[in-house]
Wavefront OBJ file of the C-alpha trace (Angstrom):
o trace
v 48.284 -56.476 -14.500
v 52.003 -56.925 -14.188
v 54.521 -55.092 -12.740
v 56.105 -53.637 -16.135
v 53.076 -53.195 -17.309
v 52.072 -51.329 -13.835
v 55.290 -49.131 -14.398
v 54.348 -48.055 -17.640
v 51.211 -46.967 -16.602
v 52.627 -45.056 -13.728
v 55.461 -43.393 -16.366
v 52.641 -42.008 -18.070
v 50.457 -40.632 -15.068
v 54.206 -38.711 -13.971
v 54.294 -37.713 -17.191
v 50.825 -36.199 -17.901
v 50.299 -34.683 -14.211
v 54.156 -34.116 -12.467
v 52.841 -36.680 -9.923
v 50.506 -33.265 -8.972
v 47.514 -35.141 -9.624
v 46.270 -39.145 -9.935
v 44.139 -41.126 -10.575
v 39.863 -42.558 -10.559
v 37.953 -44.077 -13.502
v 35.727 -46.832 -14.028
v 37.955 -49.901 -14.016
v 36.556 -53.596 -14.379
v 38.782 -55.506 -11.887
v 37.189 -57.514 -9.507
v 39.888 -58.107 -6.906
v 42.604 -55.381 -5.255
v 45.312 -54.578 -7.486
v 48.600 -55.393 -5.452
v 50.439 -52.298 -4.501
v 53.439 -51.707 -6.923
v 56.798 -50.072 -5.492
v 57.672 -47.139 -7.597
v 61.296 -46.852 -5.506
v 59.986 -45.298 -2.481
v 58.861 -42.230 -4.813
v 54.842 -43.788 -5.027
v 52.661 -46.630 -5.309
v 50.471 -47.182 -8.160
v 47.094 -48.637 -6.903
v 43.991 -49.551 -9.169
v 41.040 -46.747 -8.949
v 38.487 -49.951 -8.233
v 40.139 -50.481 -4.825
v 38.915 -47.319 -3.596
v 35.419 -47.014 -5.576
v 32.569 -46.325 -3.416
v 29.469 -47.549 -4.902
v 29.067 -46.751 -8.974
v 32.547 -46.418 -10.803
v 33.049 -43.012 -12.166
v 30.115 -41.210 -14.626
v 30.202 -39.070 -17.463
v 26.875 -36.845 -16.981
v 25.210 -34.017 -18.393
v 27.024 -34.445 -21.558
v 26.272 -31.265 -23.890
v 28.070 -29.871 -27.514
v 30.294 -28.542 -25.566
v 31.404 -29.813 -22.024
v 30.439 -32.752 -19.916
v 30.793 -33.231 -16.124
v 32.459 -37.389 -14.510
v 31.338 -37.622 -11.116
v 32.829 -40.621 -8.979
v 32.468 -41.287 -5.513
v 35.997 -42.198 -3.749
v 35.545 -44.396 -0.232
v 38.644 -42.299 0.637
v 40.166 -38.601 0.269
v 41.942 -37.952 -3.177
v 42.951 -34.733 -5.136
v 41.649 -35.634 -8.363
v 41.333 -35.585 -11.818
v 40.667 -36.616 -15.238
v 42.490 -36.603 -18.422
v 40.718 -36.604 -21.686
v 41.281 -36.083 -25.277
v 40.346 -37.356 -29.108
v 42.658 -40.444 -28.553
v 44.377 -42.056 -25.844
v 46.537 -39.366 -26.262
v 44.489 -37.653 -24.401
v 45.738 -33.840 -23.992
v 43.683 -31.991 -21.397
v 42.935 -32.442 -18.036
v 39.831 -31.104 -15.893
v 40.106 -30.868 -11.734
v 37.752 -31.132 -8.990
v 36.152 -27.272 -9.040
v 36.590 -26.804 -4.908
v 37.855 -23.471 -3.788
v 39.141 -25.251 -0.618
v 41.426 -27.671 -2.645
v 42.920 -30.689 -1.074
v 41.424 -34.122 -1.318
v 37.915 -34.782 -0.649
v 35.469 -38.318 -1.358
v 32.624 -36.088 -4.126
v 34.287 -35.993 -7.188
v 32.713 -33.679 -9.976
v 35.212 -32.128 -12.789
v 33.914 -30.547 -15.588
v 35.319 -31.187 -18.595
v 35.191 -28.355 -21.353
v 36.303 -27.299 -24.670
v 34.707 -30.367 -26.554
v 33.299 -30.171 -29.825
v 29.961 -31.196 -30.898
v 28.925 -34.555 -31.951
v 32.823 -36.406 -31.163
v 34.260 -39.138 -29.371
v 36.680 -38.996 -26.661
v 38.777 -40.759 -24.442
v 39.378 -40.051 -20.675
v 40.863 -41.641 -17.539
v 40.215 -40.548 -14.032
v 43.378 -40.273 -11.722
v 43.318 -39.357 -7.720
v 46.417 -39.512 -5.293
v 46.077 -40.114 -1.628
v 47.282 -38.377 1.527
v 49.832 -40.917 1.514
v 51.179 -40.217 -1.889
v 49.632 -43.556 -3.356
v 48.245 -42.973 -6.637
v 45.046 -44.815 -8.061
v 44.912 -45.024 -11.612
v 41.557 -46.214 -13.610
v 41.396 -48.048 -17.033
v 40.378 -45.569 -20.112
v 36.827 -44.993 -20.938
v 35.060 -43.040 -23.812
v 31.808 -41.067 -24.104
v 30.233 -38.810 -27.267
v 29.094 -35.243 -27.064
v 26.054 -34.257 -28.664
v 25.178 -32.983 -31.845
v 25.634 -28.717 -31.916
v 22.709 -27.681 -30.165
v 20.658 -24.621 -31.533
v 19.789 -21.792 -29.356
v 16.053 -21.253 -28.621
v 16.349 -18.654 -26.099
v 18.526 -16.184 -25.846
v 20.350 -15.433 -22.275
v 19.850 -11.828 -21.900
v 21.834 -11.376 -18.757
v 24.969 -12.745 -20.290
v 27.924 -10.830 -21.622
v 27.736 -12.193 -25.013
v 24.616 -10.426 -25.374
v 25.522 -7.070 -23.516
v 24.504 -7.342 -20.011
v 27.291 -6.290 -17.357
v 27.716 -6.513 -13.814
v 27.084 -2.893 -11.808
v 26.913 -3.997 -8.093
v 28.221 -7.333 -6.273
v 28.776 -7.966 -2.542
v 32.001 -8.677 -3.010
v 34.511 -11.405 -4.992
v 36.159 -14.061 -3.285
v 40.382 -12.525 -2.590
v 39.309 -9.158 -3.618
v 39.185 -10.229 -6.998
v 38.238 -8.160 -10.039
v 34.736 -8.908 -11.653
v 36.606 -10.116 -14.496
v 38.994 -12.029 -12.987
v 38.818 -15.875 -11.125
v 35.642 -16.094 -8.737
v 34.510 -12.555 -9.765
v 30.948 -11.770 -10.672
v 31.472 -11.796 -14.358
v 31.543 -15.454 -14.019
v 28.325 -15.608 -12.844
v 27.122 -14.495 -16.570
v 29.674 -15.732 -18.858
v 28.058 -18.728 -20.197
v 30.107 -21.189 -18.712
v 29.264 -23.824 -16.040
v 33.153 -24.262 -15.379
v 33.450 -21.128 -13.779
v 31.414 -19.206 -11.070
v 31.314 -16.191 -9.183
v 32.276 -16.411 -5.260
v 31.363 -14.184 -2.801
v 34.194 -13.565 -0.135
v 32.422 -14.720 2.858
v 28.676 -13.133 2.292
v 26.740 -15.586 3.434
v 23.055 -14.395 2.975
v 24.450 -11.101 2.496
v 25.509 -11.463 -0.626
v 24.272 -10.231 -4.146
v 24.409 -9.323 -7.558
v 23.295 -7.056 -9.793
v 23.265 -7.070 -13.822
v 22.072 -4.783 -16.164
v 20.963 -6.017 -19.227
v 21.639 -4.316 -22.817
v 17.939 -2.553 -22.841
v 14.787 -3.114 -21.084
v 13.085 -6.198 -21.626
v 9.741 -7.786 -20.811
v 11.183 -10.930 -18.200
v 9.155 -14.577 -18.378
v 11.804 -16.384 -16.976
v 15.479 -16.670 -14.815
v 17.821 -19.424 -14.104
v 19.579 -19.210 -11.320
v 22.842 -21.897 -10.436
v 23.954 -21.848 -7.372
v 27.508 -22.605 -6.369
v 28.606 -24.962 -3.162
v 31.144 -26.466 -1.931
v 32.466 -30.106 -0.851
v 31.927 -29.589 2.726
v 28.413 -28.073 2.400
v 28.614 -24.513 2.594
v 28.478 -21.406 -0.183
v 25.113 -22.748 -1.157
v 22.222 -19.895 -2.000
v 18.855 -21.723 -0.156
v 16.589 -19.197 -1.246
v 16.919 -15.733 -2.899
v 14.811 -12.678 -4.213
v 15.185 -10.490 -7.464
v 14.240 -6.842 -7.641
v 14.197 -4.769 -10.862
v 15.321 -1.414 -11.564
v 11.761 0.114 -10.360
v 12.014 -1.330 -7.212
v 9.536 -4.265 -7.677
v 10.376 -7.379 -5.337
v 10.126 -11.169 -7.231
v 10.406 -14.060 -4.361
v 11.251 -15.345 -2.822
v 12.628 -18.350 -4.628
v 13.912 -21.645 -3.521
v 16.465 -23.299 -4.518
v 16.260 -27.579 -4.435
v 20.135 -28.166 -4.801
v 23.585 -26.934 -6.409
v 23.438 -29.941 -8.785
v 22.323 -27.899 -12.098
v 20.396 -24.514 -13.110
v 16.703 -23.977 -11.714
v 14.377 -21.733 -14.146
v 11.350 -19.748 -12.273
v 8.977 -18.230 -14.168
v 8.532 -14.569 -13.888
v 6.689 -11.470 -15.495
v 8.387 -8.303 -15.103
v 9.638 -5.352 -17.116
v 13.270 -4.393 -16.089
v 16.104 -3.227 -17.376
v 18.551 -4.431 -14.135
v 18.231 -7.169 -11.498
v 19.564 -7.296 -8.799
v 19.414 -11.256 -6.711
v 19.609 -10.907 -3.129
v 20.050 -13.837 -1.177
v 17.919 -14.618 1.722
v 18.895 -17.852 3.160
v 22.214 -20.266 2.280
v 24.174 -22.156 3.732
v 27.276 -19.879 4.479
v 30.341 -19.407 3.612
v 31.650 -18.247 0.142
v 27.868 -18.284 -1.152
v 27.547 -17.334 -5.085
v 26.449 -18.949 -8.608
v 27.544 -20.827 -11.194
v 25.263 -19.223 -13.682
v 22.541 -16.330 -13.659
v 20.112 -16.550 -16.684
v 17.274 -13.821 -17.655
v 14.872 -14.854 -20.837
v 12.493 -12.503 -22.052
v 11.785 -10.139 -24.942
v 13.576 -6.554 -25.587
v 11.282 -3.585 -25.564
v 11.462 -1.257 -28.156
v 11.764 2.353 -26.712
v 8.604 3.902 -26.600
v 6.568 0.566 -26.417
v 3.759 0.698 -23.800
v 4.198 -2.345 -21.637
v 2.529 -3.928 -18.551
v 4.489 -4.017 -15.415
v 3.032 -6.092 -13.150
v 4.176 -6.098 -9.470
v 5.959 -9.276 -7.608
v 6.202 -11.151 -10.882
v 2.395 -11.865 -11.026
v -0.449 -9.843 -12.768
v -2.835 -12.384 -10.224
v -4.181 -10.122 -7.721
v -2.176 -7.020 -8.825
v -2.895 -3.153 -8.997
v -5.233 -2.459 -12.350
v -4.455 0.998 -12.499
v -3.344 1.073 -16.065
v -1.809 4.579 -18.177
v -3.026 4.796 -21.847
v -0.936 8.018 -22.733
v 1.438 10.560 -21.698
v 2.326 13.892 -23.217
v 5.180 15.375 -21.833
v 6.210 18.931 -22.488
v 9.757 20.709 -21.808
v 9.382 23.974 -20.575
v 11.749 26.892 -21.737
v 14.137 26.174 -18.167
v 13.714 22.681 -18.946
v 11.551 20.948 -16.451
v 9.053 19.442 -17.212
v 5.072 19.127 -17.324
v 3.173 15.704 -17.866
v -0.537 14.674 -18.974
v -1.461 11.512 -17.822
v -4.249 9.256 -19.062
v -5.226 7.027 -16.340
v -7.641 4.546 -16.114
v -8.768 2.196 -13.483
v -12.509 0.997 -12.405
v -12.841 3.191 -9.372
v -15.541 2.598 -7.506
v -15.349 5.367 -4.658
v -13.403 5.958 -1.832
v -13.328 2.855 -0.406
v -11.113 1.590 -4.102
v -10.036 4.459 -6.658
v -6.692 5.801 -8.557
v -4.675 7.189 -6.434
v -1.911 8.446 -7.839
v 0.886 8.051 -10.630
v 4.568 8.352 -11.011
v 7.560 9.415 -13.414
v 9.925 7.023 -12.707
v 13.761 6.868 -14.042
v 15.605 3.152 -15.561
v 17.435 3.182 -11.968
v 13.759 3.637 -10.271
v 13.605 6.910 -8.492
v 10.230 8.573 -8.590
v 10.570 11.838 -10.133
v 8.326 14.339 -7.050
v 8.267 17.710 -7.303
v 6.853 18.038 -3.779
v 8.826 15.421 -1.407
v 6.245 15.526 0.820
v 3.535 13.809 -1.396
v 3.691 9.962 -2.285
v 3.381 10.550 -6.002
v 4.759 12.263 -8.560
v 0.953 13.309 -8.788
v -1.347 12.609 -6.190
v -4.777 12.150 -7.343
v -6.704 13.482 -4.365
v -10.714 12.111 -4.726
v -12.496 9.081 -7.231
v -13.111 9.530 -10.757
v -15.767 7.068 -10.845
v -17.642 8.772 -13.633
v -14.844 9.897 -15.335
v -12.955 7.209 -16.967
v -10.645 7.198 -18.479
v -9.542 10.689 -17.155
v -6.337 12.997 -17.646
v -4.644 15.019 -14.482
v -1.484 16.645 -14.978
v 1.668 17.451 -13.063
v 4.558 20.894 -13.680
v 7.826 21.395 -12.257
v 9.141 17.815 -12.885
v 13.145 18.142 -13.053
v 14.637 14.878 -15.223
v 18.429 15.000 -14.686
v 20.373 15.828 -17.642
v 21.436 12.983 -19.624
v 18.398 10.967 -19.013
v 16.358 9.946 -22.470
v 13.638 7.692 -20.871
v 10.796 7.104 -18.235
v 8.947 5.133 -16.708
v 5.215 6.437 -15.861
v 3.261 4.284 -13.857
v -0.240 4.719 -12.318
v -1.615 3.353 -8.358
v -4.639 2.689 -6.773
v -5.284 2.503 -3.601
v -5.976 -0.908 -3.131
v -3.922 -3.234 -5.133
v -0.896 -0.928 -5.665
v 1.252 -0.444 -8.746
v 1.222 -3.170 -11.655
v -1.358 -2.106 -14.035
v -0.301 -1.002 -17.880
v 3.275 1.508 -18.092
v 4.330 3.792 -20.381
v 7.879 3.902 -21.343
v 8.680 7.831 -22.432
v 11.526 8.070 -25.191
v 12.334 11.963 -24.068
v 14.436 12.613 -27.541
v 11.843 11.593 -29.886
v 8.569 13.154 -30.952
v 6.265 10.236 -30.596
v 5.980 6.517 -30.374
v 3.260 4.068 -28.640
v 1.561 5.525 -25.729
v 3.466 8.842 -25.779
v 4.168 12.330 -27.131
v 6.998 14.831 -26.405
v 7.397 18.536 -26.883
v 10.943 19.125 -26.195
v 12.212 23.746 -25.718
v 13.393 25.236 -28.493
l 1 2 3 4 5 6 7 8 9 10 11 12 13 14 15 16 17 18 19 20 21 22 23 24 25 26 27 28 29 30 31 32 33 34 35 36 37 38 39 40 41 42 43 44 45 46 47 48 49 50 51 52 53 54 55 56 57 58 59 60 61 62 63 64 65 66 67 68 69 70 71 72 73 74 75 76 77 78 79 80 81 82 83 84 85 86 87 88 89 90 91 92 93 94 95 96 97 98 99 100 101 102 103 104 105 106 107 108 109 110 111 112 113 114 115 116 117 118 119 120 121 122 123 124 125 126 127 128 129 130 131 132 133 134 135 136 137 138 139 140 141 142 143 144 145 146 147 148 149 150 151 152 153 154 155 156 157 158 159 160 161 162 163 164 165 166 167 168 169 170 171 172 173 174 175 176 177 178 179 180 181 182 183 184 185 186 187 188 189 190 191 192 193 194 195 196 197 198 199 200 201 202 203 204 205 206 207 208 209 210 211 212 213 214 215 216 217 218 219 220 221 222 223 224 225 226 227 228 229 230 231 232 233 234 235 236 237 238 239 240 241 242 243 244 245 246 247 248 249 250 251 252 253 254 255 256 257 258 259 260 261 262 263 264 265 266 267 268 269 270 271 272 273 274 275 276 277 278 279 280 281 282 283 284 285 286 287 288 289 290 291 292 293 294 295 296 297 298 299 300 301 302 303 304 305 306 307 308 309 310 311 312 313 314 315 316 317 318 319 320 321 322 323 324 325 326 327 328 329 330 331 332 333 334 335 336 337 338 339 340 341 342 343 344 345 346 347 348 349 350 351 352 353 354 355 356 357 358 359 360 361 362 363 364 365 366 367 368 369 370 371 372 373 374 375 376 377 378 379 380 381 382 383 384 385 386 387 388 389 390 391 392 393 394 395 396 397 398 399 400 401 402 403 404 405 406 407 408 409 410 411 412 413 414 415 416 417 418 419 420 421 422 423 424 425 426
C-alpha cells in the first residue's frame, strides 16, 4: 500500500470517527504494513499487524443485527463502521461499561434490514494514538424471520418492570443500563445493576397471568470478567421458588424449561461473578390464561413429585359488609393421617394468603382425613379481599407433598366461569 494511498485511507478514518475511534477488520496482508507519519498527529498501521489468531468475524447474523468479534494481540478502543455501500454510515462500539481499550472485541451491529448486503470495516486506536485500519468486508442478513413464540415478559407485549435492585448511576428504568433494557427486545442494550453482585434482581410483571413452559435468561459481563449472573432462581407472584438455574456463559440467551402459573417473576441471583451483575435479555414463553380458567400450578416448576391436592370448584359469596365466605371442592387420595388434605388457601395475584385467623396456616385448615369422602367440600367466613381486587387464587395442600395440585383462578366481578361461581351483595 503506498503512502498516498495510506493517507487517503487515514483522511477517511478522521473523517468518519474524529480520530475518537480506529481501526480492526479482516485484512489479507501477509507482512507488517510500514508505519505511515501522519505529521506527528498519528500513524496509520494495518489491523493484520495486531490480529491475534482469526481476523475479525461477523457472527450471529439475524434480520436485524449481527455481532464482529476480533481478537486484538494488543489494547484498542474499537470499532466498526458499516453501511449498504462503502459509504458505510453507521458505526457500532465495543458494549463495555468500563470503556477504554481492551484485546475481546464484540460490537453489535443493529438497525439492519432483512435479507441485505452490507459493507463494514473494523477500526481500533492504540494507547499510543496509532491507529490500525482493516480492509472492507461484507456479510448478508437473513431473510425476515417470523415469530413463533411470543416474549411475554417484553414491553412490546405489556410486561413492565415493578422491582429492581438497583440501575447502574442511579439511572431510571427507562433510561441507559436501567432494567427496562433487560426486556426491550434488544441484545444491544442491557440492564446493569450498580454494584449488586449476587444481590441483585428483577422483577416483571407480565400483561395477565399466564401458564409459563419456558424463560431465557442473558446474562450481561464484562471484559475483565465480572457482572456475570452464575446461577439464579425465579419466584412467581404466589411465592413458588423455580431453581436454581445455571448459567454456562454470557455469550448468548439460555432457555430453561419451566411449568408455572404466574402473573410476575421475580429472578434473584444466587451466584455471579461480581461487580455490575445484570442481563442482556429476560424472556418468559407461555400461554395467557383466560380469567376464570382453572389451571394447574405446580410447585418448583415440576408437577414430578409435587403436592396432588387438586380444587375442582369454588363458590364464593359476598356478604352484606362485604367479606367474604368460600366453598371449596377439594380432592386428593387421602389415605389417613399419616398422608391427607390438609388445608387450602385464597390467595391474591401478589401472593398473600387471605387468613381470617393469623394463627392458623391456611386460609382453612382442614383438621382430620377425608378418606371416604372424596371429593369433599369445607368452607371458610370472614375472608376480607381488599377493595380493588377482582381475582384469586385458591389453592389446596396436603400434608405430604405440599401445594401444586389443580388451582382455581376466581374472577370476583363476574357470575361464573370454569371452576367457579360468585354471589356478589346487593
Amino acid at each position: 500500500m503506498s503512502k498516498v494511498k495510506m493517507r487517503s485511507t487515514m483522511q477517511i478514518v478522521l473523517l468518519l470517527t474524529g480520530l475518537l475511534l480506529m481501526a480492526c477488520q479482516p485484512v489479507a496482508t501477509s507482512a507488517p504494513t510500514p508505519a505511515v507519519s501522519t505529521g506527528g498527529t498519528a500513524e496509520l498501521r494495518s489491523l493484520g499487524d495486531v490480529t491475534a489468531g482469526d481476523p475479525p468475524q461477523i457472527v450471529d447474523i439475524t434480520d436485524a443485527d449481527a455481532v464482529l468479534i476480533f481478537e486484538s494481540s494488543i489494547p484498542l478502543a474499537c470499532s466498526v463502521v458499516y453501511g449498504k455501500t462503502t459509504g458505510y454510515g453507521q458505526i457500532a462500539t465495543d458494549q463495555d461499561m468500563s470503556g477504554g481499550a481492551h484485546t475481546d472485541h464484540h460490537p453489535l451491529l443493529v438497525g439492519l434490514e432483512p435479507d441485505t448486503e452490507y459493507h463494514y470495516r473494523v477500526q481500533g486506536t492504540a494507547a499510543d494514538g496509532t491507529l490500525y485500519v482493516g480492509e472492507s468486508g461484507t456479510f448478508r442478513t437473513l431473510p425476515a424471520q417470523e415469530t413463533t413464540e411470543i416474549n411475554l415478559a417484553s414491553l412490546d407485549a405489556g410486561a413492565r418492570v415493578v422491582a429492581v435492585s438497583s440501575n447502574f448511576g442511579g439511572a431510571a428504568n427507562d433510561e441507559m443500563w436501567g432494567a427496562e433494557s433487560a426486556i426491550d427486545g434488544n441484545r444491544g442494550t442491557a440492564w446493569s445493576s450498580n454494584g449488586d453482585g449476587n444481590d441483585a434482581f428483577i422483577e416483571v410483571e407480565l400483561v395477565g397471568p399466564a401458564q409459563v413452559h419456558a424463560v431465557e435468561v442473558w446474562t450481561r459481563s464484562m471484559s475483565d470478567g465480572t457482572a456475570q449472573i452464575l446461577a439464579f432462581t425465579l419466584t412467581t407472584d404466589t411465592g413458588d421458588v423455580l431453581g436454581p438455574f445455571e448459567l454456562a456463559d454470557a455469550a448468548e440467551p439460555h432457555r430453561f424449561e419451566v411449568d408455572a402459573v404466574a402473573r410476575s417473576l421475580r429472578l434473584d441471583v444466587v451466584d455471579s461473578s461480581g461487580g455490575n451483575t445484570g442481563l442482556v435479555e429476560f424472556a418468559v414463553y407461555g400461554t395467557p390464561i383466560e380469567e376464570g380458567t382453572a389451571v394447574s400450578r405446580p410447585r418448583n416448576g415440576t408437577s414430578e413429585g409435587q403436592g396432588n391436592a387438586d380444587v375442582l370448584h369454588v363458590r364464593a359469596v359476598q356478604a352484606a359488609d362485604g367479606n367474604w365466605t368460600f366453598h371449596v371442592t377439594v380432592e386428593h387420595p387421602d389415605t389417613g393421617w399419616e398422608d391427607y388434605a390438609d388445608g387450602w388457601d385464597v390467595v391474591l395475584p401478589d401472593g398473600t394468603v387471605l387468613k381470617p385467623d393469623p394463627d392458623i396456616p391456611f386460609t382453612r385448615l382442614l383438621l382430620h382425613p377425608h378418606v371416604d369422602e372424596q371429593p369433599f367440600t369445607r368452607s371458610q367466613a370472614g375472608i376480607i379481599v381488599p377493595t380493588g381486587v377482582e381475582q384469586v387464587f385458591v389453592r389446596a395442600h396436603d400434608l405430604v407433598d405440599g401445594y401444586g395440585g389443580r388451582e382455581v383462578q376466581v374472577h370476583l366481578t363476574v357470575e361464573s366461569g370454569q371452576g367457579f361461581e360468585v354471589e356478589r351483595a346487593p
